[in-house]
C-alpha positions as CSV (number, residue, x, y, z in Angstrom):
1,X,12.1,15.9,-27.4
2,X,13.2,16.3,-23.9
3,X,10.3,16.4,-21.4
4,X,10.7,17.2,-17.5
5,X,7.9,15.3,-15.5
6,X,6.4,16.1,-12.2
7,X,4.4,14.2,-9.6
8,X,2.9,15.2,-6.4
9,X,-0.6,13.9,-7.1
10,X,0.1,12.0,-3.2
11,X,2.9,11.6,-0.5
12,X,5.8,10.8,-3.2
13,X,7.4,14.2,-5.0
14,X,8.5,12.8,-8.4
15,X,10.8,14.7,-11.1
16,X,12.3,12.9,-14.5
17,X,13.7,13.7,-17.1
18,X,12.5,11.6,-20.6
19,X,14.5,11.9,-24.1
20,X,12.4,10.3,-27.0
21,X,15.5,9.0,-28.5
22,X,17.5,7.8,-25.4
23,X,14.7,7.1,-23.1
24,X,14.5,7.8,-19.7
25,X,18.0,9.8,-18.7
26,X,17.6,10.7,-14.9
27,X,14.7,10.5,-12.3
28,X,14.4,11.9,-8.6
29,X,12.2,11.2,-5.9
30,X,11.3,11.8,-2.4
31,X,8.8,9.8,-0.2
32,X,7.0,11.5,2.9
33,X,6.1,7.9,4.1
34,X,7.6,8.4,7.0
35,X,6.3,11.8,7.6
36,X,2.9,10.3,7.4
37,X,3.3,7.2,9.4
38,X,3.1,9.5,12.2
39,X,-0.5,9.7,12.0
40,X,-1.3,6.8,10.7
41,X,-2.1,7.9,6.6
42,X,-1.7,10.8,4.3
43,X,-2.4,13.8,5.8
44,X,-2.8,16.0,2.7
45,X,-1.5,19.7,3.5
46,X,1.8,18.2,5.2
47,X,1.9,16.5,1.8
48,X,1.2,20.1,0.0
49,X,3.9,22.0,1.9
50,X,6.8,19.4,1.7
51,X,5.8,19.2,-2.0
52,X,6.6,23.3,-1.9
53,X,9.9,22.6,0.1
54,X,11.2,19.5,-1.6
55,X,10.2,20.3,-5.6
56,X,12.8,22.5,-6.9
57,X,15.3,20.7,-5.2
58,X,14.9,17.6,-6.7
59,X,14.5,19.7,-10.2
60,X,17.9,20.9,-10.0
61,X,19.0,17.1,-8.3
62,X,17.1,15.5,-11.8
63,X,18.8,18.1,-14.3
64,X,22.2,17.2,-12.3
65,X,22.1,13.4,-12.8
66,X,21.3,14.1,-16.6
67,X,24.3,16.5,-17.3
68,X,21.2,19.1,-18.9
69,X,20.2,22.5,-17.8
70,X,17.1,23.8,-17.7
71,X,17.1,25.8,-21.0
72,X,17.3,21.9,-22.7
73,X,13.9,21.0,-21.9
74,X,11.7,20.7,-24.7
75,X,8.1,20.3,-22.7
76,X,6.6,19.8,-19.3
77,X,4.5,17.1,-18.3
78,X,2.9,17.3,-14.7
79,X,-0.2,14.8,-13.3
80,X,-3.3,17.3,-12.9
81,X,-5.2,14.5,-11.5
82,X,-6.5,12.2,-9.3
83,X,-5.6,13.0,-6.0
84,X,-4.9,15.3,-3.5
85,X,-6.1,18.7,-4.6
86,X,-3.2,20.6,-2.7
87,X,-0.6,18.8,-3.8
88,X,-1.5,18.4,-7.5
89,X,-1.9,22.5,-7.5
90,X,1.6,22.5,-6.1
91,X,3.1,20.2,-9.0
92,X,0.8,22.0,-11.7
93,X,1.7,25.2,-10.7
94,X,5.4,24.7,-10.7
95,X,5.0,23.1,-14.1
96,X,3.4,25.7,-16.0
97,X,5.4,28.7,-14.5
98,X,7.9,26.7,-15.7
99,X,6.8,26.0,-19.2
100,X,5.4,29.8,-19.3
101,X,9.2,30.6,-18.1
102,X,10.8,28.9,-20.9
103,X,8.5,29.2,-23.7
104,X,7.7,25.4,-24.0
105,X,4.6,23.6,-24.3
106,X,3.0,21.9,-21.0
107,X,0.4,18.9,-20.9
108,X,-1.5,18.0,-17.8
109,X,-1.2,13.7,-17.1
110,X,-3.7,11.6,-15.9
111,X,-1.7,9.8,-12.7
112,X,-3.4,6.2,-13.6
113,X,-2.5,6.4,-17.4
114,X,1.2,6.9,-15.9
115,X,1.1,3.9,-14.1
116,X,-0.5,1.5,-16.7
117,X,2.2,2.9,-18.8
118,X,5.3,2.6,-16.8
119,X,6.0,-1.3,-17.6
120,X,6.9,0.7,-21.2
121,X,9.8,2.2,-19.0
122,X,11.8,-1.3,-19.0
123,X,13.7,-2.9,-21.2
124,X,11.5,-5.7,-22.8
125,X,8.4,-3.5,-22.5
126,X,4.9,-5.2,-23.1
127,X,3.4,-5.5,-26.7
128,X,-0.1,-3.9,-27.3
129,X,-3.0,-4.4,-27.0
130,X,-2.4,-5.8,-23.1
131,X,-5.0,-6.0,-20.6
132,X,-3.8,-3.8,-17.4
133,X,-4.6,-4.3,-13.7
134,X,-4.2,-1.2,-11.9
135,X,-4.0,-1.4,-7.7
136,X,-3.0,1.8,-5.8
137,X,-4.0,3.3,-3.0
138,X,-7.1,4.9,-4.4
139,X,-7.7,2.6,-7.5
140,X,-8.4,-0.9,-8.4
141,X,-9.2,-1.8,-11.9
142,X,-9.1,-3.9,-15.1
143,X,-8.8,-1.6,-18.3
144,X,-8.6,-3.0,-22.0
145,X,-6.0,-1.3,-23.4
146,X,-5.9,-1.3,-27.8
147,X,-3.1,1.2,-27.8
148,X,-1.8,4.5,-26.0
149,X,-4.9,6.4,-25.6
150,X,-7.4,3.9,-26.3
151,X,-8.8,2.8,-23.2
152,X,-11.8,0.1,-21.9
153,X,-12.4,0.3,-18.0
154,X,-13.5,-3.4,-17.6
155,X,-13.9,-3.6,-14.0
156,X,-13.1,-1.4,-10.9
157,X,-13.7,-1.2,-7.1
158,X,-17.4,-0.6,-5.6
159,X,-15.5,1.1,-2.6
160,X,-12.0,0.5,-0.9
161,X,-9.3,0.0,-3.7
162,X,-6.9,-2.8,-3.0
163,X,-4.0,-0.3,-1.0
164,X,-6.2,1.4,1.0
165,X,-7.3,-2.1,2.6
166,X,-4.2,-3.2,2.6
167,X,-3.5,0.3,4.9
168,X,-6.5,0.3,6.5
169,X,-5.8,-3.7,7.4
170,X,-2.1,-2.6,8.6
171,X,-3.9,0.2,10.9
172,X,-6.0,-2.5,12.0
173,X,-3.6,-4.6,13.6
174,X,-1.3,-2.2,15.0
175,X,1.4,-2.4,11.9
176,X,2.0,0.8,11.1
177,X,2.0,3.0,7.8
178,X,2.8,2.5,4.8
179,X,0.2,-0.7,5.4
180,X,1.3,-2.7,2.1
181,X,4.9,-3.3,2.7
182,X,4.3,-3.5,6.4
183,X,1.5,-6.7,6.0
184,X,3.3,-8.5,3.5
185,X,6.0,-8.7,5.9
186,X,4.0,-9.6,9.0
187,X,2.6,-12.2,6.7
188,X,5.8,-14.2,5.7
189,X,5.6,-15.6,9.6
190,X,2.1,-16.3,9.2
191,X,-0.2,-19.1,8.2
192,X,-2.7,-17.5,5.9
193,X,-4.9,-21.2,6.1
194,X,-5.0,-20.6,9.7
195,X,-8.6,-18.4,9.7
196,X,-11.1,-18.4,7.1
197,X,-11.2,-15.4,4.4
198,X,-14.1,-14.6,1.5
199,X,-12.3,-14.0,-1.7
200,X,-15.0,-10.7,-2.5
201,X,-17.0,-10.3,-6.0
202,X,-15.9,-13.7,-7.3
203,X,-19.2,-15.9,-6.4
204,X,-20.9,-13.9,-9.4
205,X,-19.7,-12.7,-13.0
206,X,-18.0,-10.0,-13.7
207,X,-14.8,-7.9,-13.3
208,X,-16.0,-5.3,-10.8
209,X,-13.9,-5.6,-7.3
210,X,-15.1,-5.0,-3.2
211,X,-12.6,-4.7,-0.1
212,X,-14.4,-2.9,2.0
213,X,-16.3,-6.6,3.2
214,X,-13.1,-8.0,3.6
215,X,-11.5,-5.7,5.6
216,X,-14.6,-5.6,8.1
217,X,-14.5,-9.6,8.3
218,X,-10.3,-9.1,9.2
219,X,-11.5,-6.6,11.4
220,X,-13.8,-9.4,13.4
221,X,-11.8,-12.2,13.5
222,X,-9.2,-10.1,15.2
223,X,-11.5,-9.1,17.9
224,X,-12.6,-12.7,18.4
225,X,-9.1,-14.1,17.9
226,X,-6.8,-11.3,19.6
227,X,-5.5,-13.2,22.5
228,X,-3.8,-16.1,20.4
229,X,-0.6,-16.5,20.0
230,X,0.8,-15.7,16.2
231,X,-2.7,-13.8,15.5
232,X,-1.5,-11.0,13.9
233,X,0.8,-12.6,11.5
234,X,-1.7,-15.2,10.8
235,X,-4.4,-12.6,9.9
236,X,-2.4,-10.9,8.0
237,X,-1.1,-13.9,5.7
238,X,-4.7,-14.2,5.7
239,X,-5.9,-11.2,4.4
240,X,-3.1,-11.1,1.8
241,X,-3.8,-14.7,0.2
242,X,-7.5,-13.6,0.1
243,X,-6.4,-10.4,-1.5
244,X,-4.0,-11.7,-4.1
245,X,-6.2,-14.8,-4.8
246,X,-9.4,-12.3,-5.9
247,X,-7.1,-10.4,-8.0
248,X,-5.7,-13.4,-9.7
249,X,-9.7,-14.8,-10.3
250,X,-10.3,-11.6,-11.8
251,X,-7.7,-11.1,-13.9
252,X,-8.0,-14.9,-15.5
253,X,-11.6,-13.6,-16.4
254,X,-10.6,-10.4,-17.8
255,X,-8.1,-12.4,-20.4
256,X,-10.4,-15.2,-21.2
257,X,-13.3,-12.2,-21.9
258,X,-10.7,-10.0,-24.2
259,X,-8.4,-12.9,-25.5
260,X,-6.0,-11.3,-24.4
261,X,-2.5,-13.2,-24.5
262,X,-0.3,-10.1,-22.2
263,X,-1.5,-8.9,-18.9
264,X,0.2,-5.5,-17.3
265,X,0.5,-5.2,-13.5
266,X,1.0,-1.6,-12.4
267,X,0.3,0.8,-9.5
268,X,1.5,0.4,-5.7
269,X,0.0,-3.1,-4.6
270,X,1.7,-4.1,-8.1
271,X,5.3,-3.8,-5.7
272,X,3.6,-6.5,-3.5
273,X,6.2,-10.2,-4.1
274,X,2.9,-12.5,-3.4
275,X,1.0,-11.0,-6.4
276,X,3.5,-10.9,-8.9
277,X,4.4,-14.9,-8.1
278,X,0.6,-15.7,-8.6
279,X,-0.1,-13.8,-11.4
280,X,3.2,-15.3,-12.9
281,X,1.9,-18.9,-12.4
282,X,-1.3,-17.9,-14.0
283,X,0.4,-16.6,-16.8
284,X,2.5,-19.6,-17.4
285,X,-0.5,-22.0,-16.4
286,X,-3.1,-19.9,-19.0
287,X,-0.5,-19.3,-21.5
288,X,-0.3,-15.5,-21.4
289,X,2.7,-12.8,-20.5
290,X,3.0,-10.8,-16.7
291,X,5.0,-8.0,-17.1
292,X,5.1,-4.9,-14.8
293,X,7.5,-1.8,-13.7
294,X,10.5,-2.3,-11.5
295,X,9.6,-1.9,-7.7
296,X,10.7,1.8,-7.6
297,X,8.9,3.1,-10.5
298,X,5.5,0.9,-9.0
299,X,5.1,3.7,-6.7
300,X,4.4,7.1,-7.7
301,X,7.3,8.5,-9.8
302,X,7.9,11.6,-12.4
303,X,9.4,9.0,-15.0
304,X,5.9,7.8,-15.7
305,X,4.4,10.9,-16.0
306,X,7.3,11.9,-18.3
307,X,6.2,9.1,-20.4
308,X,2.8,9.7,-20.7
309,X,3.3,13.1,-21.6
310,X,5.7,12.4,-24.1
311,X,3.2,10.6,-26.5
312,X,0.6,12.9,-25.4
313,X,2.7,16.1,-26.8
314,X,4.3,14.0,-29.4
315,X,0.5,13.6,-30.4
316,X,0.1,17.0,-30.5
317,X,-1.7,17.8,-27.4
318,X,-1.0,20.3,-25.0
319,X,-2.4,22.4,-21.8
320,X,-4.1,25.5,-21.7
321,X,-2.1,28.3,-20.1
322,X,-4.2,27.8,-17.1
323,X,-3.6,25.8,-13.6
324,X,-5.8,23.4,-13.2
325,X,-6.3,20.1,-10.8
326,X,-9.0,17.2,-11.6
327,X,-8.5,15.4,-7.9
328,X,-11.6,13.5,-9.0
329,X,-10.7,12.2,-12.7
330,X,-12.2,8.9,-14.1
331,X,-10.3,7.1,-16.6
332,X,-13.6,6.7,-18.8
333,X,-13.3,10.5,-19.4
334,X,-9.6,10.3,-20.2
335,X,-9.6,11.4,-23.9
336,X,-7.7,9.5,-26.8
337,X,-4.3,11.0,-28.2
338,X,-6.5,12.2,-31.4
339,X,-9.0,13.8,-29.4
């Protein structure tokens, strides 16, 4: 089965093209990142219209790569949620006329079962049952995972996810947008010992994250600290040890509570080099597997949602011949591949 994937949930127009027997065969993708950075975040009907001008493009671009046409895809797979309403109903709307066009099934993907399953995208993929950390932009949890489908949300964020302080943080300190990449990098000349930072949620049990305190304390100590010398490097080596260290804490907990012995990394902040070296120590130190995507399928992507809707149709589900968008769509109500 050959299934065409699209994403546009956000700022990143996705297409792939996933064979069930050969695996992933081509993937395309555009970022508007630097469209955005103009105003300082995603401002979500520029995304909508360059997901309109940039779609069908990189559909032909996809088909291309792969040496197919479009009369050899077997099935559709689109995210119909979380996210931007505008530019899911771009992606879904494309996808269905498509699958209506050519008289194959469609299937409507949850965007953060694509990322907790893109590590299965690489060569050594992780065994099941793994425990998952997902941290985007707009999300920041622990989930159980048994198998595809079966799903336990352990822990997630009270308010700001881990991304959107790390861009809110950036913003802060006059770095710029994308605010992930753009930290991290101000914080390799920094001394992250140099000012105080709370590691959030991990003075009491439990698996349940908070940024939003965090990113209010940054926001202080800049405004008492703004005239040193070094002081935005330093805060921002700061922030990111603080970050990465209460992500660390709570994922030890979350393996020692499930006995779990692999843990996944996935999402956006899962790109970021600091985490990925802690969580690797802890592994090695606690005696249990890291594995995650490569960096370029960490962000959004189409080959993930091509995946997930592979073993969703292979399951024997499939969408309505309706368009629909879930921009608010928690993973507890995500059903199972037998429901």
């Amino acid at each position: 089965m050959l299934v065409l994937g699209i994403e546009t949930s956000c700022d990143e127009t996705g297409v792939a093209l996933y064979d069930g027997e050969k695996g992933l065969l081509a993937h395309s993708l555009y970022s508007q990142a630097h469209v955005h950075a103009e105003y300082g975040g995603v401002v979500p009907e520029i995304a909508s219209r360059d997901h309109v001008r940039k779609l069908i493009p990189l559909l032909d671009e996809c088909l291309q790569k792969a040496d197919c046409g479009r009369g050899d895809i077997d099935a559709v797979a689109y995210t119909v949620g979380p996210g931007l309403v505008g530019a899911l109903l771009v992606g879904a709307s494309a996808g269905r006329a498509l699958a209506t066009s050519l008289g194959v099934p469609a299937i409507g993907v949850h965007h953060m079962e694509g990322h907790m399953l893109a590590p299965l995208l690489e060569e050594n993929p992780p065994e099941f049952p793994f425990v998952a950390l997902l941290v985007s932009g707009g999300h920041s949890m622990l989930i159980e995972v048994a198998e595809i489908g079966s799903y336990k949300v352990l822990g997630e964020t009270l308010d700001d996810a881990a991304g959107e302080a790390f861009d809110k943080t950036a913003k802060l300190l006059g770095l710029g947008y994308p605010g992930g990449p753009v930290l991290a990098k101000a914080a390799e000349k920094g001394d992250a010992d140099k000012y105080r930072f709370p590691r959030p949620m991990t003075d009491r049990p439990g698996l349940e994250f908070s940024f939003s305190g965090l990113k209010t304390h940054t926001r202080n100590l800049y405004n008492q600290h703004r005239d040193e010398a070094n002081v935005v490097e330093d805060i921002a080596a700061g922030f990111q040890k603080a970050v990465v260290e209460t992500m660390v804490i709570k994922c030890r907990r979350a393996m020692q509570q499930t006995r779990s012995r692999q843990l996944v990394i996935a999402g956006g902040v899962g790109a970021n080099r600091m985490l990925r070296e802690e969580l690797s120590k802890a592994g090695e130190k606690h005696g249990w597997s890291v594995s995650y995507p490569r960096i370029e399928f960490c962000t959004d992507n189409g080959a993930m949602i091509a995946l997930a809707g592979y073993y969703r149709l292979q399951a024997g589900q499939t969408e309505a011949e309706i368009i629909r968008a879930k921009p608010r769509w928690p993973m507890k109500e995500l059903g199972g591949l037998r429901e």
